[in-house]
C-alpha positions as CSV (number, residue, x, y, z in Angstrom):
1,X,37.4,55.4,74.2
2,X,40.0,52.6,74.3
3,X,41.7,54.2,70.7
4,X,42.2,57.9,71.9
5,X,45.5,57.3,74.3
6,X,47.2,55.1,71.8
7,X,46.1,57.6,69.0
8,X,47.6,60.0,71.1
9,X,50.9,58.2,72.3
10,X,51.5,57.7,68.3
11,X,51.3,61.6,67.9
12,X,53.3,61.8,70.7
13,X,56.1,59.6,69.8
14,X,56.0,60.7,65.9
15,X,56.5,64.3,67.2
16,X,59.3,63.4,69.8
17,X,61.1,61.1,67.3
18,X,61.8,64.1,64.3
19,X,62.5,66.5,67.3
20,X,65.3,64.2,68.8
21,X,68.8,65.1,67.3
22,X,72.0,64.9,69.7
23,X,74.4,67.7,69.3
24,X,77.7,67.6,71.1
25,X,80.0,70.4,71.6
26,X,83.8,68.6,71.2
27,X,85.0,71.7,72.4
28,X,85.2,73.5,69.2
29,X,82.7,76.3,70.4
30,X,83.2,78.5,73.4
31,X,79.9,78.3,75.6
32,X,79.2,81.6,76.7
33,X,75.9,81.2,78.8
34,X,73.2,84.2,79.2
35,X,72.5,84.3,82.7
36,X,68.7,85.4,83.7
37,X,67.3,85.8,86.9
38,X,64.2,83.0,88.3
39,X,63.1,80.9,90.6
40,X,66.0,77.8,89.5
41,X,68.5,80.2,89.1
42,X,68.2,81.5,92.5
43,X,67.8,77.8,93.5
44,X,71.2,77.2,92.0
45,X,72.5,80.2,93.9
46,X,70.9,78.5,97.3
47,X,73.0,75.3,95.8
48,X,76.3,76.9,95.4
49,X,76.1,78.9,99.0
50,X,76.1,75.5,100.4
51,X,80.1,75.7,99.1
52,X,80.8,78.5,101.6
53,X,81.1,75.8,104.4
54,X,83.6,74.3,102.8
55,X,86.0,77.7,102.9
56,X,84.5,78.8,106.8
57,X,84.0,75.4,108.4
58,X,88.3,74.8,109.0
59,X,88.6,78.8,110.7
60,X,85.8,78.0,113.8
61,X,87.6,77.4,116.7
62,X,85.8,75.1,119.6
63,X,88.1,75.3,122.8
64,X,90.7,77.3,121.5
65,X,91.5,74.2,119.1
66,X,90.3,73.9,115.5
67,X,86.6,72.9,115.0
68,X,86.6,70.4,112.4
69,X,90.3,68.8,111.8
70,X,91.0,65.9,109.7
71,X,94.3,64.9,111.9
72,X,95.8,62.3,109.1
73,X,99.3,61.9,110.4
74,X,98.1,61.2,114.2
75,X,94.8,59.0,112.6
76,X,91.9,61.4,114.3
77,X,89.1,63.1,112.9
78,X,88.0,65.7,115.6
79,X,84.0,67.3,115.1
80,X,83.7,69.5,118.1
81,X,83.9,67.3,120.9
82,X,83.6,64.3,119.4
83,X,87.0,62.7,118.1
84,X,86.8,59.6,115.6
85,X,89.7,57.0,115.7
86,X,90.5,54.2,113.4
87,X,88.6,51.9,115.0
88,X,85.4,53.3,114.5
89,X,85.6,54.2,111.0
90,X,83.2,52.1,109.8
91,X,81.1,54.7,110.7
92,X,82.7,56.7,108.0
93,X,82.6,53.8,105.5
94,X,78.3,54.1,106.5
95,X,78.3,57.5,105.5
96,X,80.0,57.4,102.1
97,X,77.2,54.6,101.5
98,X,74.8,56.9,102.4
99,X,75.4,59.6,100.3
100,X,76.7,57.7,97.3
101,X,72.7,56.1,97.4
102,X,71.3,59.4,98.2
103,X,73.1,60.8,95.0
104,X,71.7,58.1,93.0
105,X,67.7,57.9,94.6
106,X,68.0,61.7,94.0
107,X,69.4,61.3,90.1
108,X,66.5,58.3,89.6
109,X,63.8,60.8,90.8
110,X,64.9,64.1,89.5
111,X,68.1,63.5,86.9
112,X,71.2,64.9,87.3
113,X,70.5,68.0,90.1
114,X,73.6,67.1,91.7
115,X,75.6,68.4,88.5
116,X,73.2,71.2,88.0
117,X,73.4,72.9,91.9
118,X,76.2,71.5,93.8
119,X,79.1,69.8,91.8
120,X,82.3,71.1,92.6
121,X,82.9,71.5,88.6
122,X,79.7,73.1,87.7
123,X,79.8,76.0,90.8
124,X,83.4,76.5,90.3
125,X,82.5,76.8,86.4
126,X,78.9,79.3,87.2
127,X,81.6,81.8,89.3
128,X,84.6,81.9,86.9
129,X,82.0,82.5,83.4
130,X,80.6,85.5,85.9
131,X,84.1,87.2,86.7
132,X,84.5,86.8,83.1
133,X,80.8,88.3,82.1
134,X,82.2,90.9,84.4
135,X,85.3,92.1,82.3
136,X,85.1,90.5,79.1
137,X,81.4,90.8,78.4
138,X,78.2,88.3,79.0
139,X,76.9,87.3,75.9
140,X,78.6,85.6,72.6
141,X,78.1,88.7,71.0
142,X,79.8,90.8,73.4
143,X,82.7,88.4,74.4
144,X,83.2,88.6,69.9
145,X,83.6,92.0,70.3
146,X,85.9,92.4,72.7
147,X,88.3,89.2,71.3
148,X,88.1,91.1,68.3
149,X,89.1,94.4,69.7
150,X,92.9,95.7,69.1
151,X,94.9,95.5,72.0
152,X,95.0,98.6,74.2
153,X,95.6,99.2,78.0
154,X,92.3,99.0,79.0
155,X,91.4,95.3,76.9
156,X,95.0,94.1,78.8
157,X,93.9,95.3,82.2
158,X,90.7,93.5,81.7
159,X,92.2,90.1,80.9
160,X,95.1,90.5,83.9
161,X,92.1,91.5,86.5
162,X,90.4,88.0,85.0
163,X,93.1,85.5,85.1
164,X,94.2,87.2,88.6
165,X,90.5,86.6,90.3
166,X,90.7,83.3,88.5
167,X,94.0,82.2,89.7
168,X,93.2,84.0,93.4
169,X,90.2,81.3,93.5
170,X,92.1,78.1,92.7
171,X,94.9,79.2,95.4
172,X,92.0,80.2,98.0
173,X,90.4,76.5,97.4
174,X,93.9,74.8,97.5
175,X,94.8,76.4,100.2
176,X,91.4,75.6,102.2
177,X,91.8,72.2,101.2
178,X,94.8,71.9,103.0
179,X,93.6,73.5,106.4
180,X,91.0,70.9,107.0
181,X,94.2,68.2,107.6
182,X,96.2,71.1,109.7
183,X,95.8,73.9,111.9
184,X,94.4,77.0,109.4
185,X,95.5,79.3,111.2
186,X,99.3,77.9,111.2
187,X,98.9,77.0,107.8
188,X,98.4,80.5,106.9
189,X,101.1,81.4,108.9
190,X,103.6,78.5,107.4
191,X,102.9,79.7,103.9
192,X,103.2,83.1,103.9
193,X,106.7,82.8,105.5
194,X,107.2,80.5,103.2
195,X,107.7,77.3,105.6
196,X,104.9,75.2,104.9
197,X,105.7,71.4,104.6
198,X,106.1,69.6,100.6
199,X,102.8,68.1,101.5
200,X,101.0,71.5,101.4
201,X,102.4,73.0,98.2
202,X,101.8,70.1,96.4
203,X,98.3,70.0,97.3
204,X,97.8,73.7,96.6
205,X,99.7,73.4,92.9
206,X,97.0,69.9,92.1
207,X,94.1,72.4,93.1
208,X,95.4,75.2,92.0
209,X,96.0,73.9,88.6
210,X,93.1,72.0,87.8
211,X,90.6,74.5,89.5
212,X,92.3,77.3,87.1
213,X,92.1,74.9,84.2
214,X,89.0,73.1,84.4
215,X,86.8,75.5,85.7
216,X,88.6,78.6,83.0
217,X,88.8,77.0,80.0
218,X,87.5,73.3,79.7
219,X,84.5,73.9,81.9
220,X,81.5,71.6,80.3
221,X,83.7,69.4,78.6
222,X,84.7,68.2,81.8
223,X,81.8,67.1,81.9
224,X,81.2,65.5,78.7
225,X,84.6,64.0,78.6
226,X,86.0,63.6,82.1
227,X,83.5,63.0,84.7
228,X,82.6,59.6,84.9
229,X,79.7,60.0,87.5
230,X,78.1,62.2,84.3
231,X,78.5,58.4,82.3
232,X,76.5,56.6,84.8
233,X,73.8,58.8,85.7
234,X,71.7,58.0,82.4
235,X,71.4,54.4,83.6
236,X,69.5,55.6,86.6
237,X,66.8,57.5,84.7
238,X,63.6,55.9,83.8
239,X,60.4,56.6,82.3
240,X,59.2,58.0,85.4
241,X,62.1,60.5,86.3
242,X,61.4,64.4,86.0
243,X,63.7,66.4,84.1
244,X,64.0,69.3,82.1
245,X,62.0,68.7,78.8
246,X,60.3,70.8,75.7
247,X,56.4,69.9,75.1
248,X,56.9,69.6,71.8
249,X,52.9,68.6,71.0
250,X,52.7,71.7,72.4
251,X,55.4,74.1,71.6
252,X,55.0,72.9,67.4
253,X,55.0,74.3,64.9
254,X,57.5,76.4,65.9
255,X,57.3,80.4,64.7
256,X,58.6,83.7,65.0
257,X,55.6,85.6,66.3
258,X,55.6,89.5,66.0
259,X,54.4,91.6,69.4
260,X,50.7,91.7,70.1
261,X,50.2,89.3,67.2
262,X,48.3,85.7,67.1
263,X,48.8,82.8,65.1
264,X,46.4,79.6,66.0
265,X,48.4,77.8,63.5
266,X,51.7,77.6,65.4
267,X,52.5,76.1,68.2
268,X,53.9,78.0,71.4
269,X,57.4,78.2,70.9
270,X,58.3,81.4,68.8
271,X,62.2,79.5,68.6
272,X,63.8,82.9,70.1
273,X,66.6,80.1,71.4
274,X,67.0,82.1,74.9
275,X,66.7,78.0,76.1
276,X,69.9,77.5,74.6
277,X,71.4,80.8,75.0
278,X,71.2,80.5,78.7
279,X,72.4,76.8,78.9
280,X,75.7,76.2,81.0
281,X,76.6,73.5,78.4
282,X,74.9,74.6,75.0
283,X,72.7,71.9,74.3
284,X,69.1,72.7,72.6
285,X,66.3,71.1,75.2
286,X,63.8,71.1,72.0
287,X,66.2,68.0,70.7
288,X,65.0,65.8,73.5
289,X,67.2,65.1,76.6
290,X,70.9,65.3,75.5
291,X,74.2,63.8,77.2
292,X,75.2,67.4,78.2
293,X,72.0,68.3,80.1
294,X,72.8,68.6,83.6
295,X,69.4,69.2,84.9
296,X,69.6,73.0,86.5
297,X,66.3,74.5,84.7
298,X,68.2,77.6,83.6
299,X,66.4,76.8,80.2
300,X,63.1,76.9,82.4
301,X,63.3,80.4,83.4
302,X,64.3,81.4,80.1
303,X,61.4,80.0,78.8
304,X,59.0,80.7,81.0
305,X,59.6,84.2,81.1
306,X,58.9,84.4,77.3
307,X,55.9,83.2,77.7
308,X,55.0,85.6,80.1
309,X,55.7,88.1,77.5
310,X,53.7,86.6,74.7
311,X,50.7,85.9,77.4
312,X,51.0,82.0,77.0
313,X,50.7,79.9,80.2
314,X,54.1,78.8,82.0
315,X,55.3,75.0,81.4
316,X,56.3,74.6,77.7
317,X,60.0,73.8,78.9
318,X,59.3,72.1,82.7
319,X,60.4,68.9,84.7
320,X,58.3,66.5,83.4
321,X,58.9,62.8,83.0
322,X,59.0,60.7,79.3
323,X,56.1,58.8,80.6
324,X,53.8,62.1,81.1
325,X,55.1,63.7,78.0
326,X,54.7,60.4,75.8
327,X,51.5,59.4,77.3
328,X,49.7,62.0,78.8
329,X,49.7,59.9,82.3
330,X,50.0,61.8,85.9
331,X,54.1,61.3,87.9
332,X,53.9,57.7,89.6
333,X,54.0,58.5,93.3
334,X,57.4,57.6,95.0
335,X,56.0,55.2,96.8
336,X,55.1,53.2,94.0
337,X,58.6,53.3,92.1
338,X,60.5,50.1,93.3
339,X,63.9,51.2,92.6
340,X,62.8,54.4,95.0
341,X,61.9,52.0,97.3
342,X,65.1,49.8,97.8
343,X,67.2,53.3,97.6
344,X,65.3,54.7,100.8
345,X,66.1,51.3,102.3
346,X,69.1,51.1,102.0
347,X,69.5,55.1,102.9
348,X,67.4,54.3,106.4
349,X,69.5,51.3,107.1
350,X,73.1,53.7,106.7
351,X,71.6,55.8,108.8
352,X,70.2,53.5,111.7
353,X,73.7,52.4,111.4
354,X,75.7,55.5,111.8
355,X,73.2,57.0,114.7
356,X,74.4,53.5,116.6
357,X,77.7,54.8,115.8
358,X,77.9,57.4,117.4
359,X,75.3,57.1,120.2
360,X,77.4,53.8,120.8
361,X,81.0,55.5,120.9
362,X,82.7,54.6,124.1
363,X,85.5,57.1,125.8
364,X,88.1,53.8,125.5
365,X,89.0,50.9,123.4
366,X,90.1,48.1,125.0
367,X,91.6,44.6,123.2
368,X,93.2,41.4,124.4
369,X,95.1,39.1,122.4
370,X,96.1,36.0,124.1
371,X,99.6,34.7,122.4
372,X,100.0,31.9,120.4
373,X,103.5,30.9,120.9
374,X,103.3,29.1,123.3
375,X,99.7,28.6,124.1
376,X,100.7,28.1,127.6
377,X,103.6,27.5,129.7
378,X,103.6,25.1,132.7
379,X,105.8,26.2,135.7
380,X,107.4,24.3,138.2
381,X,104.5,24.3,140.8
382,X,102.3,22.8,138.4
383,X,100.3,25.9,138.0
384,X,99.8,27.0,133.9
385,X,100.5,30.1,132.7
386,X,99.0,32.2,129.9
387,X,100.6,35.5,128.1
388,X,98.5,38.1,126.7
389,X,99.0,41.3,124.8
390,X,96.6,44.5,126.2
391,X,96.0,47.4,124.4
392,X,94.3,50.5,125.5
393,X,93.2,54.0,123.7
394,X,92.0,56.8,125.4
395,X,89.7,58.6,123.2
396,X,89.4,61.6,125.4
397,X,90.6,64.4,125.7
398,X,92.1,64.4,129.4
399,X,94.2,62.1,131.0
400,X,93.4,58.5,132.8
401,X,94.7,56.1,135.2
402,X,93.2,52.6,135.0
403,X,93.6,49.6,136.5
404,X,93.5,46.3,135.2
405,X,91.6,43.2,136.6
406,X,90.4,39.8,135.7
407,X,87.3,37.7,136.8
408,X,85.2,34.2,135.4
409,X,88.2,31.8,136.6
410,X,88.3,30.3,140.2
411,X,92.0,30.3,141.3
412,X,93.1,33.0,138.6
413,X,96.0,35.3,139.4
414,X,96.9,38.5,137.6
415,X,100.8,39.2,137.2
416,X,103.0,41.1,135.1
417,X,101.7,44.3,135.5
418,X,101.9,47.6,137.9
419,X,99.1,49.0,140.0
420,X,98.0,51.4,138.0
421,X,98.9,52.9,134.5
422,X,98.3,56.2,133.5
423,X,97.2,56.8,129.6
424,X,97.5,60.4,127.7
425,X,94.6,62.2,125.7
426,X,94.6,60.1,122.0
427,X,97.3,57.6,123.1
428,X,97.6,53.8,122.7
429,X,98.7,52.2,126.1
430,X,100.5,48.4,125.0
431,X,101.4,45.8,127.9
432,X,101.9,42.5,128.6
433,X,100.1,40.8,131.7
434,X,100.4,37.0,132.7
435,X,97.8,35.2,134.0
436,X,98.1,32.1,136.1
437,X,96.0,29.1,137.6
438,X,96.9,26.8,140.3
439,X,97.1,22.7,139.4
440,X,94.4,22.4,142.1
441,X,91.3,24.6,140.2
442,X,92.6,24.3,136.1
443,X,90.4,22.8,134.5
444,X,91.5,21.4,130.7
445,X,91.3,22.4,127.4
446,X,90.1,26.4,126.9
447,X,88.2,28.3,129.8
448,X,86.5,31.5,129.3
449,X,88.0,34.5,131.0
450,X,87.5,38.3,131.5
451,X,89.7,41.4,131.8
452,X,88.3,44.4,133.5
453,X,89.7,47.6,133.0
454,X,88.8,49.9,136.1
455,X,89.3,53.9,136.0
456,X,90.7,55.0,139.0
457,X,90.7,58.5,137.7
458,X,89.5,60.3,135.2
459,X,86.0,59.8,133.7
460,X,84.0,56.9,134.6
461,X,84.2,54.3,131.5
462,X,84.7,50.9,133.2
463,X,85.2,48.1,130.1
464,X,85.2,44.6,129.9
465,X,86.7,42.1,127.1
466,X,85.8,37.9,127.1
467,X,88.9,36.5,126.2
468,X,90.2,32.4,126.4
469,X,92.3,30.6,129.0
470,X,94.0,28.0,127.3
471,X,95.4,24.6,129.7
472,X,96.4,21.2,128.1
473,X,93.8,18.0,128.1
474,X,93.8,16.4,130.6
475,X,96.1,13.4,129.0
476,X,98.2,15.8,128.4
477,X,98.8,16.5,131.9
């Protein structure tokens, strides 16, 4: 009983080891992928819908202002009715965290799924190859045909209507690019008159270009040659990952197999390559898992619905993981998988720390600096004076008048500074105030003290900031 799994794991990894042969397209071939309909390819679909926020998001208007703006040259990011300031991007710094782990707990459970259903490249890539399916044929045989046809009206139409759509895309994503930084609906209006500012049409000719270029014409071997998140992924696969593999104890001997025929001898794969034909990058799954393989189960479908045809059960391409295919063993439940385990920490702590965040966000920010030079000054009554530096932002979006006050030191005075100030929507208010004590209540050395900011009018956000009162020794004295 104790010899069958390790007879087994040997027949295993014999089979697996003559299958595995790496085959990488330098760019010499032309990928032209089959597409077929099924249940991941309308999962990729769901994927690449997810892009359409990222063309509609900048047009929704909240309050007869933009939505969602990425305000650069004034420093604030406005969502709704929230509006994020410099000071509290840390929150954003929390968020990139949390999404650059996500990305790599989802790649360690399920491969490279990112690449296969939402990467910028790979939907960019999916639309272009269908506009040109669309005009110039979608299969090798029919894109041969019509390269190799003379030149007439209607092959020269065909290529203009392409490269137009094409190039109508890469402006369109360009362009939407730019309008999450600036008004869109001014930015439509700048460009089309033809008085948009440098910054725009240099960001349109970037996306423009490389949208055209990499998603037209170098499509995979961007990702072969030019992604470098496609380099790290394989280091975050292990033996229990799931990801698109052939059953090769199963599926050999391989064998063409003639309709309503049966041949006990061969294995389930009748090698009608519609795996490879469909593949976005051209890579044969029956090799074994191959640098180019970016996880989207096209080759799954194709599959499966062959062996619908020939009456064979689903499953001889699937997600699986090395360690079920090498040794027969069930998926290791998440919760077992250590690396798993510190990702979802680490994902729970970002996200305990960007709900503080915002729930935390206050309507000001209020600093005090006390200046250095001179710590103090001693005037002629004996009383010592300290200088300090107060800044205040309003983060909202109406005016406020504040005034300032101080407390925690007996025989503290307040001076410098008017009764009240009034601060705009988004603005930093800077002044200088002078605090003094009399000879009779200083005490030496550094004393703690507190400003108060009070809102006279406006919304209710009364702050506080603990600050130092700095006095000489008392040899000094």
């Amino acid at each position: 009983m104790t010899e069958q799994p390790i007879h087994f794991m040997e027949k295993n990894g014999d089979i697996y080891e003559e299958m595995a042969d790496w085959d990488v397209n330098a760019g010499g071939e032309k990928i032209v992928a089959k597409r077929m309909s099924g249940r991941f390819r309308n999962l990729k679909w769901f994927g690449m819908s997810i892009w359409l926020f990222y063309f509609i998001v900048p047009y929704i208007r909240w309050k007869d202002k933009q939505a969602v703006l990425l305000d650069i040259p004034n420093r604030q990011f406005h969502f709704f009715e929230l509006t994020i300031f410099p000071q509290d991007i840390w929150m954003l710094s929390l968020t990139l965290l949390f999404f650059a782990i996500l990305l790599a707990a989802v790649t360690s459970i399920a491969g490279r799924v990112f690449c296969g259903y939402f990467c910028f490249q790979t939907v960019w890539t999916d639309i272009y190859t269908w506009i040109e399916g669309k005009f110039e044929g979608d299969t090798p045989q029919k894109q041969l045909r019509f390269k190799q046809a003379p030149w007439s009206i209607r092959k020269l139409l065909k290529k203009i209507s392409k490269h137009t759509l094409w190039l109508a895309i890469a402006l369109l994503t360009g362009l939407t690019f730019s309008a999450w930084f600036t008004d869109a609906f001014e930015l439509w209006r700048d460009v089309l008159s033809l008085q948009a500012h440098l910054a725009v049409w240099i960001v349109m000719a970037i996306f423009t270009t490389f949208t055209y270029v990499f998603a037209g014409f170098m499509r995979e071997q961007v990702c072969f040659w030019l992604c470098p998140y496609a380099r790290l992924q394989g280091v975050m696969y292990d033996q229990n990952t799931i990801l698109p593999a052939y059953d090769a104890e199963r599926g050999e001997p391989r064998g063409k197999l003639k309709k309503g025929e049966t041949d006990p001898s061969k294995g389930s794969c009748i090698d009608c390559k519609l795996c490879v034909n469909v593949c976005p990058t051209g890579i044969d799954i029956r090799k074994g898992q191959q640098e180019g393989c970016i996880t989207c189960g096209m080759c799954i479908d194709a599959c499966d619905s062959v062996m619908d045809k020939i009456n064979e059960p689903r499953g001889l391409i699937r997600y699986a993981s090395y360690a079920e295919l090498q040794g027969h063993s069930k998926p290791q439940p998440l919760y077992k998988r250590p690396r798993v385990i510190i990702y979802s920490l680490i994902l729970l702590a970002s996200l305990a720390g960007i709900a503080y965040g915002f729930l935390s966000l206050s309507a000001t920010d209020f600093s005090v600096r006390p200046d250095r030079q001179p710590l103090f000054v001693q005037l002629s009554d004996g009383s010592i004076q300290n200088r300090y530096t107060l800044k205040l932002l309003n983060k909202q979006n109406v005016p406020i008048e504040v005034q300032y006050q101080i407390e925690g030191m007996a025989g503290a005075s307040l001076h410098g500074l008017h009764d009240t100030y009034r601060i705009e929507p988004a603005k930093v208010h800077t002044v200088t105030a002078l605090v003094r004590v009399t000879e009779s209540e200083l005490q030496s050395g550094i004393s703690p003290l507190t400003f108060n900011v009070k809102v006279v009018e406006g919304a209710q956000s009364d702050i506080s900031y603990q600050t130092i009162f700095t006095a000489p020794k008392e040899k000094e004295r």
